[in-house]
Residue, then its C-alpha position, 0 to 999 in steps of 0.5 A: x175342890x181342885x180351884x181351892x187347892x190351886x188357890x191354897x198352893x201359894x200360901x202354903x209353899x210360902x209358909x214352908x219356906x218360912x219355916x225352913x230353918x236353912x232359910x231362916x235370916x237368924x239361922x243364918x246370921x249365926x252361922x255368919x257369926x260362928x264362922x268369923x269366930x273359927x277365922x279369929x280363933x284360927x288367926x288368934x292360934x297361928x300369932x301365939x304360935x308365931x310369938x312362940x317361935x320367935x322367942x324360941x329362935x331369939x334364944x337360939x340366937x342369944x346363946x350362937x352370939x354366946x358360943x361365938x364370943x367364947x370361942x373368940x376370946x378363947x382364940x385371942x388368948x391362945x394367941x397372945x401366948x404364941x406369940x409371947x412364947x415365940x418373942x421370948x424364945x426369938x430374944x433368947x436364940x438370938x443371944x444362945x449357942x448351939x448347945x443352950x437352944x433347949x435350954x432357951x426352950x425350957x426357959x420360954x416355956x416356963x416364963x408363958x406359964x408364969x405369966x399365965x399363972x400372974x394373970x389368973x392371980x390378978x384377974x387383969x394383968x394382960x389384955x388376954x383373959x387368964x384361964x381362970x377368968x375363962x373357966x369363970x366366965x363360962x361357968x356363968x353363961x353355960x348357966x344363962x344357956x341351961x335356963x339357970x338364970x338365978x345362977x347365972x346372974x350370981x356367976x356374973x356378978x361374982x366375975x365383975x367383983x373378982x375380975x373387974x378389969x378382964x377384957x371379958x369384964x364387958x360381956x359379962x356385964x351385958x349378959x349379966x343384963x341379959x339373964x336379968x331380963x329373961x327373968x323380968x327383972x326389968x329395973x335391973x336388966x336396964x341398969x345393968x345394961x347402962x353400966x355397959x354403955x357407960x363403963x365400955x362404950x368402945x366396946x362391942x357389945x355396946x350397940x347391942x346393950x343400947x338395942x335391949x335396953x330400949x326393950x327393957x325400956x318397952x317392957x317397963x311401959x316407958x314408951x318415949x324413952x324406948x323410942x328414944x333409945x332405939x332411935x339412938x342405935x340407928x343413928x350410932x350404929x348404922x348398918x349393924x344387926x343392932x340398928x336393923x333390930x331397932x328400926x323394926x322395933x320402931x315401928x311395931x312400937x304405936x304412934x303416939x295419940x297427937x295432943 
């Protein structure tokens, strides 16, 4: 009896480590499997939280840039006053007695107002916007800031109509082509942002207007052109944040299959 079961013994641990389910080769192919599942589902997790965050900071981005402009022109055209109210009082001390220098103040004083008041009449009659221009404007971008976008889409299109020559004319149209394409109205974020190249190329907002319409371009599937676009701004504006943006851009977009 003890040579049989000695002879038995192998055979039977055999079949205990072929029924053991931890050693079982299917067993372990699908724990492989689920395993390589949990990683992709992990990476898949950590790209949309990545995308989400670059959203959220490129919206961050967009409204600094904003304020940043707002408080430019606001500081231009507070300088333009200055400087046209101390030209006209030094014009009218250099020719007033001692007794008229109130006088010549009053007179300067009234005279910057009067233009300012011209200016909002004309929406165009300096280089400075008028206050009413600024209170318009900021209107609209305080809406693109909030998320209005079909709010400040109207803001804008009425300055362009009621101020189309104001030196803030251009970037209002280029953030005109901004809330068209946060709300993915694509065709029109690209037309608005080809008016801005064509109808202010000098202007500063120029190398940006390129940069996104060759996003817009890539949202509109139109591959070649965007690649086209964006190479563009690297050649014209180099060594602007534009270029930099665009160079990046270009190489995220895929390689074209040879033909």
């Amino acid at each position: 009896m003890h040579v049989r079961l000695t002879a038995l013994l192998p055979t039977l641990l055999a079949a205990g480590c072929a029924t053991n389910p931890d050693k079982d080769p299917v067993q372990l192919r699908l724990n492989d499997l689920e395993a390589r599942v949990a990683r992709m589902e992990r990476i898949v997790a950590n790209e949309v939280q990545v995308s989400q965050n670059v959203d959220e900071m490129q919206g961050n981005l967009r409204e600094l840039h904003g304020e940043i402009e707002e408080l430019q022109h606001s500081n231009e055209a507070l300088s333009k006053q200055q400087r046209d109210l101390y030209g006209d009082l030094d014009r009218r001390l250099s020719g007033a007695g001692a007794g008229t220098v109130g006088a010549a103040i009053a007179g300067a004083a009234g005279g910057a107002a009067a233009g300012a008041a011209a200016g909002a009449d004309s929406g165009a009659g300096s280089n400075a916007p008028s206050p009413t221009e600024q209170a318009v404007y900021g209107q609209a971008f305080d809406a693109l800031k909030a998320g209005s976008y079909s709010i400040a889409i109207t803001g804008f299109k009425d300055f362009l109509k009621t101020y189309p020559n104001s030196s803030l004319a251009d970037n209002a149209q280029y953030w005109l082509g901004e809330a068209y394409y946060v709300s993915h109205e694509y065709d029109s974020a690209a037309g608005a942002f080809r008016t801005v190249l064509k109808k202010w190329p000098d202007s500063r907002k120029a190398p940006d207007a390129m940069l996104k319409l060759g996003y817009t371009q890539l949202e509109q599937k139109q591959s070649p052109a965007a690649r086209a676009t964006l190479d563009e701004v690297t050649k014209k504006y180099p060594g602007t944040d534009s270029a930099k943006l665009a160079a990046e851009r270009l190489r995220r977009i895929p390689a074209q299959p040879s033909q």
